[in-house]
Every structure is written in structure tokens, then in C-alpha cells.
N, C-alpha and C positions, 0 to 999 in steps of 0.2 A: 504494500500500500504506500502511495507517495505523500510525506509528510508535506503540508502545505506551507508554501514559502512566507516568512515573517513579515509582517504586513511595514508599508513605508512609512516612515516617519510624517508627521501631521504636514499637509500642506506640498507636499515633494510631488503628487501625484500633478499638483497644480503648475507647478513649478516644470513639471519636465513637461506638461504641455509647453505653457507657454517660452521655454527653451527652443524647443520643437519649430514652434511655429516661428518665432522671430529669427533661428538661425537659419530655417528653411527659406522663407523672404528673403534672408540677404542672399544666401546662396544662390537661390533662383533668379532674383534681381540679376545677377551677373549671368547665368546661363541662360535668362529669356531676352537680354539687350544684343547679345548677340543674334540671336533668333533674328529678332527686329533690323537690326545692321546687315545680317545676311542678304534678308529681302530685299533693302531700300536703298543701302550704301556702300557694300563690298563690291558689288560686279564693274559699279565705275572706279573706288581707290586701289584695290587686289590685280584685278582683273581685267584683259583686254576687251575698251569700248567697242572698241571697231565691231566688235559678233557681239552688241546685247543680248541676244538669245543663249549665247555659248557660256558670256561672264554669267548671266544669272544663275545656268546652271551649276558653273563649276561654284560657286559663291554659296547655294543652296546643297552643295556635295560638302561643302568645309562643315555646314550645321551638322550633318549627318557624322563627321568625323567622330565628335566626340560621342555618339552613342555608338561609332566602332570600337570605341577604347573603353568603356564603362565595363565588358566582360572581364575584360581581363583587372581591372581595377575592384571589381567586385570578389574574383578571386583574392585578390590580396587584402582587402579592406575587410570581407567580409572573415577571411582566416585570422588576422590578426583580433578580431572585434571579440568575437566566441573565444579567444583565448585570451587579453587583453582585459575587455569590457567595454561597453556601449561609449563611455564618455571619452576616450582617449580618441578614438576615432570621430568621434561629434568634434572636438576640438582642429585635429588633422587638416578634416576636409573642408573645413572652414577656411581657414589660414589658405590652405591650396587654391583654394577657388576666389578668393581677393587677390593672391598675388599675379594668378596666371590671367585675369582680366584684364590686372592693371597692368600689366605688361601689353596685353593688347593694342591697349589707347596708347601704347608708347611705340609701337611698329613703323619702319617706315614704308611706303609707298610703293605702289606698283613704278613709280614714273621718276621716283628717286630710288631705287636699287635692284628694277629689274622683278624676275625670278625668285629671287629671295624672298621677295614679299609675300606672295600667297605661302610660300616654304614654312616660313616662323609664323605664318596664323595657324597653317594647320600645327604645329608643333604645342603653340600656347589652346588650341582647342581640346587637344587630346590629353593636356592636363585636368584642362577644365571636364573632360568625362571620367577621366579619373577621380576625380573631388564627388564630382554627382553621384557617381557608382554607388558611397559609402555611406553618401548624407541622407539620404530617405530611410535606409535599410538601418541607419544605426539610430536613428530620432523614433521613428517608427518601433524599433523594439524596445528603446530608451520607456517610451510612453506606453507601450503595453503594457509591459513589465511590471510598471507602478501606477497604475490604472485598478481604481477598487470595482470589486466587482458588480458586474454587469453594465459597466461603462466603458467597457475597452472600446467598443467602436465609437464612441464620442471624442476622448481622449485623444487616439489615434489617431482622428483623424484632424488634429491640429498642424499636423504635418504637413498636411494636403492643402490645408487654408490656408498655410503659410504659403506654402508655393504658389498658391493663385494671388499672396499677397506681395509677394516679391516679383510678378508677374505684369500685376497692376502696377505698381510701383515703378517697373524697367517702361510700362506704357506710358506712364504719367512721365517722366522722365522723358524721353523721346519727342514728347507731343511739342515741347517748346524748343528742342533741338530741330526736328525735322521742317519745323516753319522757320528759318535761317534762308538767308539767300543761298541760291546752288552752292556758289565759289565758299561761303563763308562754311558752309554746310559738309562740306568735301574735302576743305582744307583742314579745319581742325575745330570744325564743331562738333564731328562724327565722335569722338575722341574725349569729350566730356564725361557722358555715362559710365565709361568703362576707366577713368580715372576716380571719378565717387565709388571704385570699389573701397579703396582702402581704407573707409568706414565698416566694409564688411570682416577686414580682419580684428580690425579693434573692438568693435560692438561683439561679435561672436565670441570672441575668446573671452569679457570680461561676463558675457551671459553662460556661459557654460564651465567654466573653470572651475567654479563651486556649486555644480550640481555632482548627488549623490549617484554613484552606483546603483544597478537595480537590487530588491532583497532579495527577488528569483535568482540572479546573474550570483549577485555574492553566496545564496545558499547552493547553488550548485556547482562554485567552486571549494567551498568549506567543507561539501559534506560528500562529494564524488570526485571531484576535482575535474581541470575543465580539459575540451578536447584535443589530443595531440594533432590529430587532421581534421581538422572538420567535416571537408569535404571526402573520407570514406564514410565516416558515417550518415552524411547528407545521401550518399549515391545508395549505399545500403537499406536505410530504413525509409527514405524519402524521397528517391527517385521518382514516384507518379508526382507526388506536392510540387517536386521544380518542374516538372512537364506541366501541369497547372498554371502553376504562378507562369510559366513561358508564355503559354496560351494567352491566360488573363492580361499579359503587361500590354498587350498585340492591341490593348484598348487608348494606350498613349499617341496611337497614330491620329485618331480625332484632333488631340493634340497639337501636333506639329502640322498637322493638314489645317489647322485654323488657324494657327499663329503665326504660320509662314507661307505656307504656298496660298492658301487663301486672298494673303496680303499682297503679296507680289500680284497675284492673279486681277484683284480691285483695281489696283490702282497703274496695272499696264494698260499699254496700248489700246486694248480690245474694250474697257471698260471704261478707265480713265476717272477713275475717285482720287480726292485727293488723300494725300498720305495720313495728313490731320484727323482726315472724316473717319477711317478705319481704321486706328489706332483709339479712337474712340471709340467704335465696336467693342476691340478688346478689353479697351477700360472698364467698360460699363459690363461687360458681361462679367469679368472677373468682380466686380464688384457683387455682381449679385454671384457669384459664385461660392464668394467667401458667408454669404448668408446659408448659400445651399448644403455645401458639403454638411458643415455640423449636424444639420436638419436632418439630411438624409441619415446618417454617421449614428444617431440620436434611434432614429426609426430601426435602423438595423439588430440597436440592441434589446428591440421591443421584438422582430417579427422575422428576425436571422440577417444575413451578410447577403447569402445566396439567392434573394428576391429582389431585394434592395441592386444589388450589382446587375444582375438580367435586366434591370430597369433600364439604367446605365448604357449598358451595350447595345442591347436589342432596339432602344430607344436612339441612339446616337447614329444608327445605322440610316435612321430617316430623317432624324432630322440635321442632320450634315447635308446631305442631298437637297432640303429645301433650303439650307443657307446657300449653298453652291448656285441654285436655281435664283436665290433673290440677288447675291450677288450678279449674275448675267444679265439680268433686267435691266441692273444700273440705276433701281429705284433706293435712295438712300435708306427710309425712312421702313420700306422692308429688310432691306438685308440688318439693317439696327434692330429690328425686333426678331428674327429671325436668329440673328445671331446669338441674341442673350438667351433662348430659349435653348438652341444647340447647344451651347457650350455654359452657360450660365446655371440652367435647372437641368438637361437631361442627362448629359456628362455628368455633370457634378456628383450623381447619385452613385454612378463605380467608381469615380474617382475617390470620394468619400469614404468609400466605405474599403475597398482593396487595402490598406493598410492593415486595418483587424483583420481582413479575412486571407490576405497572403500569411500574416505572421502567426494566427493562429492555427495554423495546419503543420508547425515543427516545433517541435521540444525547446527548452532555453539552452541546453548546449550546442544545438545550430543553427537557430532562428535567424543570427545574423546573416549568418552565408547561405542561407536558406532564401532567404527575400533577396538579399544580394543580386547572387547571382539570377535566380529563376528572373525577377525584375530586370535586369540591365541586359539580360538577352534577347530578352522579349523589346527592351524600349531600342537597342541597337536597331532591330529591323524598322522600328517606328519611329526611329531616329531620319534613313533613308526610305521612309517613305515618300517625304519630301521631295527627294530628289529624284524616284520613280514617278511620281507624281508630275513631276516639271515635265518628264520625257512622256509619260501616256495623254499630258494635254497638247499634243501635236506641236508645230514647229510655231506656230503662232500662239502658242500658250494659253489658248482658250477653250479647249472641248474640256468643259466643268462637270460634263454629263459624265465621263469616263472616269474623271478622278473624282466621283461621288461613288461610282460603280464599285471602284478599287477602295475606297475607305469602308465602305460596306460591307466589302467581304474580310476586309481583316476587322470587323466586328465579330464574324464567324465563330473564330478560335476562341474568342473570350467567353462568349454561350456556353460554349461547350463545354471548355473547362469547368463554370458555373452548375452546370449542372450536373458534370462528373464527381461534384463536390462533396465533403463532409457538411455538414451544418454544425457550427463551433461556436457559437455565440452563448450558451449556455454553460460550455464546459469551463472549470475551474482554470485558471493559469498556469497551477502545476501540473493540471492531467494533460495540459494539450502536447499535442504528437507523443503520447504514450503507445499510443495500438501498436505498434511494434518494434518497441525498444526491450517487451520480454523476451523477444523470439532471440534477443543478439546479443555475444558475447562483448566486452566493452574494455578490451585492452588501451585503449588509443587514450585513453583519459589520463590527465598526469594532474598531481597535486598544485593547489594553485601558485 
């Protein structure tokens, strides 16, 4: 029988929310202004003008970079976290992802060094998807962990509001950049946002430095001690939970299909919004997004994870397709309501809730490398969707119809994992991912 872990000191559970969510903001802040610069500013300062259709692409291939490198980052982040503990790597990834931005805004130019230039952005991105790798996966368990019961998916899900509020934030941010004259705008106004990172190193590290350890994480290092590989025992006992979690992350592609290709798409040639009007979209739907997640997050701990998420996906699958459709109309005032309803309420409802219901499907000696990695392979592909997205809307970058088609079926894989699913909302913190840690011998554990 598993003794249940010592409950958190008064107030901590509070605490590693709102850790959570304010280091996820900053973090995100920095990985979504890229997003935003990918779209609107890289394919003229990176990239050769002469082929706009070619710069955007390769410019929307660099966003994609970093969710190439988040596998591999999750491997490490996630191995060291499960043997280490949650907070050293909340700390880490923090630090990482302020310096490799602000290095960004310090790059030079296509047109002062050449080749180099797109060279050391992809270099400074593939940091910046290292940093990401660790930052969900390790806040996320940070907040489970110390989450009293029957509120884990509220809790949890401050992670996610965070990122829609570090999201809003990088839009808010941009909107009085991108209204700059061209020349002032190209030269070194692009260059702004991604200099206000290094607010993200100092605010993070003095919000996380004195949060505790979880009392799960330190009881299963005290009383089994913690894991020498993670990942054999992730592959042995857990193997279906990360082909899950793979499946399910396949839902971040709405994601990147509205934050980037969407945007490029508005305000090229074919459409022609300005950059201001649709950066507003995003404001305002993250705004109401940051109301949705909790809400939904809230319901899930009432009526399970696995209703609430099929919401999510099943639901995002149509209405991405009717954003897409208002978008080609070219009618403001629809794609603005259109859009806060895709990505504001019907997203928000997996977005929300995939925190608790990826992390409650493994035990606390893998949990980190458990979401880790199942999450950062899943968001690599949604990472490049983006950029199959550029090439399936034809050479003029307008059939909306097709990359509605393609974001719909990678709704697919997240159903289904959904419904391949345990239902874990009611189980204790220490039982979860038990079902089959009797069946295995457990050498790989060393004292802590």
C-alpha cells in the first residue's frame, strides 16, 4: 500500500501556482515574440527580399527550429529534473531562455554579415527550444505535486494561463513596435522586445529561488530514492502514457497555425490587414483565454480531464476552419470574433486542462521526463506545422481551405489518445501511475 505523501506547507500550493504562471509569461513572452518577428520581420532582416515567398518561408522554418530541438532538450531536462527536483530546472530554463533572446535583438543582419545571419538565429532558437523543453514539464509537475486534493487541474493549469499571458504580453509588446515606420521598424525597432528579455532573467530567478520542493518529489527521494535512468523506466512501465501524451501534444499545432501562419497569411498580399488589426486578434483572444483555461481546468476537476480535452480538440478542428474562412473574407470584424472563439474558449478547454491530464498518467519518479519528453515531440511536429502549412497554401500563400484541412487532421491524434485514456482526476497523487510499477523490479533507483 503507498503511504500518502506529507501534505505542503500552508500556502506553497499557492505559491507554486502563481510561480508557475508568472515564470511561464516570461518565458513565453520570449518564445511567442519570436513567433510574431518570424511572421512580420525576419524574411526582410534574415532573409533574401528578392523571393518574399522563399524568405517567409525559410523565416517561418527558423520558428519551427526550436520545437526541433525541444526533444532532445526534454531528454536532458526532463532526466536531470526526476533526479535533481522540479525547482533547479524551473530556475535553469528561465535564465536560458532571457539570455538566448536577448542575444537575438543583438544579431547582426542579413545585409551587414551575409550568411551568418540567419546561421546564429537558428543557433540562438534552438536554445530557446531547449529552455521550452523543461519549462512546462517542470512548473507543471512543480504544481501538481503541491496541488491539495481535487484541485490539481485548477492548479495546473496556471501554467497554461501563464503562457497565454506571456503571449499576450509579447502581442501587447509588438503592437506599438510594429506601427514604427518601415526603415525605423527594420533597422532597430524589431530589436526592442527581444532586448526587455532580461527582465525575464531577473524577475524569474528572484520568483523561484525560494520556492519549496514538492513533498511527493522529496518523499520519494527519502523513502525509495530517486531514479538512476528515468527514461528505462518511463519506456518500461509507461511506454503507451508517452505515445499518448505524443498524440495529445499534436493539439499545439492550432497553436502555431494561429499565431503565425494565420498572421502572415492576414496581412499578405492576398488579404492585406494590417499588422496592428491582427495582432489585436491575438491580444484579445488571449485575453479571454487567460479567463478560459482556469474555467475549463476548474470543470475538469468536477466531471474528469478526458471530456473537458475532447472538447478542446474535437472542437478546435472546426473552428480553426471558420477562423481561416473569416480570415479570406477580409471582413475585420468577423475574423475578430471568430478568432476569440477558436483560440480564446474552444482551445483553451485542452489547452487547460493537458497539464493535469498528461502529468497524471506517471508516477512522481518520472513524471518529469514523462510530460517532457511525450510533450516536446508531439509540439516539434506542431512546431513545423507552420512551415508545412506555408508550402500546402500554394505559391501565393492563400488556399486557407487546405491548411484548415491539415490543422484538422492533426486534431485526429489528440481524440484518440483522449479516448485511449485512463480517467485520473479522482485518483490520489501518490497512486497515480501505480498500475504497473508492481509488475517491475526497480534497481535503477539510487538514494537521494
Amino acid at each position: 500500500m503507498s503511504v500518502p505523501a506529507p501534505d505542503a506547507p500552508p500556502g506553497q500550493p499557492r505559491k507554486a501556482a502563481t510561480a508557475a504562471w508568472i515564470g511561464s509569461a516570461l518565458e513565453y513572452y520570449d518564445f511567442f515574440i519570436y513567433g510574431s518577428a518570424a511572421a512580420l520581420i525576419f524574411p526582410e532582416v534574415f532573409f533574401d527580399e528578392s523571393d518574399p515567398a522563399t524568405a517567409t518561408l525559410l523565416s517561418l522554418a527558423t520558428f519551427g527550429v526550436a520545437y526541433a530541438a525541444r526533444p532532445l532538450g526534454a531528454f536532458f531536462l526532463g532526466h536531470y529534473g526526476d533526479r535533481m527536483g522540479r525547482k533547479k530546472i524551473m530556475v535553469f530554463t528561465l535564465i536560458l531562455m532571457g539570455l538566448s533572446t536577448f542575444l537575438i535583438g543583438c544579431l547582426p543582419t542579413r545585409d551587414q554579415v551575409g550568411t551568418l545571419a540567419p546561421v546564429l538565429l537558428v543557433l540562438c532558437r534552438v536554445l530557446q527550444g531547449v529552455s521550452a523543453a523543461g519549462e512546462q514539464a517542470s512548473a507543471n509537475s512543480m504544481t501538481l505535486e503541491h496541488a491539495p486534493p481535487g484541485r490539481r487541474g485548477f492548479f495546473t493549469s496556471f501554467t497554461l494561463s501563464g503562457t497565454q499571458g506571456g503571449q499576450l504580453l509579447a502581442t501587447l509588446v509588438f503592437l506599438p513596435i510594429a506601427a514604427l515606420p518601415e526603415e525605423q521598424l527594420l533597422s532597430w525597432g524589431w530589436r526592442i522586445p527581444f532586448w526587455l528579455s532580461v527582465a525575464v532573467a531577473v524577475v524569474g530567478y528572484a520568483i523561484r529561488r525560494n520556492l519549496d520542493e514538492t513533498p511527493a518529489f522529496a518523499q520519494q527521494a527519502s523513502r525509495e530514492g530517486v531514479v538512476k535512468l528515468p527514461l528505462v523506466v518511463l519506456v518500461r512501465e509507461h511506454w503507451a502514457d508517452v505515445l499518448r501524451v505524443v498524440a495529445g501534444a499534436l493539439i499545439a499545432s492550432v497553436s502555431t497555425i494561429f499565431t503565425v501562419w494565420a498572421l502572415a497569411y492576414a496581412t499578405g498580399d492576398s488579404v492585406g490587414m494590417s499588422r496592428s488589426s491582427m495582432l489585436w486578434v491575438g491580444a484579445l483572444a488571449n485575453l479571454v483565454a487567460l479567463a478560459a483555461i482556469p474555467l475549463w481546468a476548474a470543470l475538469s476537476d468536477r466531471i474528469g480531464r478526458r471530456p473537458v480535452f475532447l472538447v478542446g480538440a474535437a472542437g478546435s478542428a472546426v473552428t480553426m476552419f471558420l477562423y481561416l474562412w473569416a480570415i479570406s473574407t477580409g471582413s475585420y470584424p468577423l475574423t475578430l470574433l471568430l478568432g476569440i472563439v477558436a483560440f480564446g474558449v474552444v482551445y483553451s478547454a485542452a489547452n487547460g486542462v493537458w497539464p493535469a491530464f498528461y502529468g497524471e498518467m506517471f508516477s512522481t519518479r518520472v513524471r518529469l521526463s514523462g510530460v517532457a519528453i511525450g510533450t516536446q515531440i508531439g509540439f516539434a511536429v506542431a512546431g513545423f506545422a507552420v512551415t508545412f502549412a506555408a508550402r500546402i497554401a500554394g505559391p501565393g500563400g492563400d488556399d486557407w481551405s487546405a491548411v484548415a484541412l491539415f490543422t484538422a487532421a492533426l486534431c485526429v491524434p489528440p481524440v484518440i489518445a483522449a479516448l485511449s485514456a485512463r480517467e485520473t482526476h479522482e485518483v490520489p497523487t501518490e497512486r497515480l501511475g501505480e498500475r504497473d510499477r508492481a509488475k517491475a523490479a526497480r534497481p535503477e533507483t539510487a538514494p537521494a
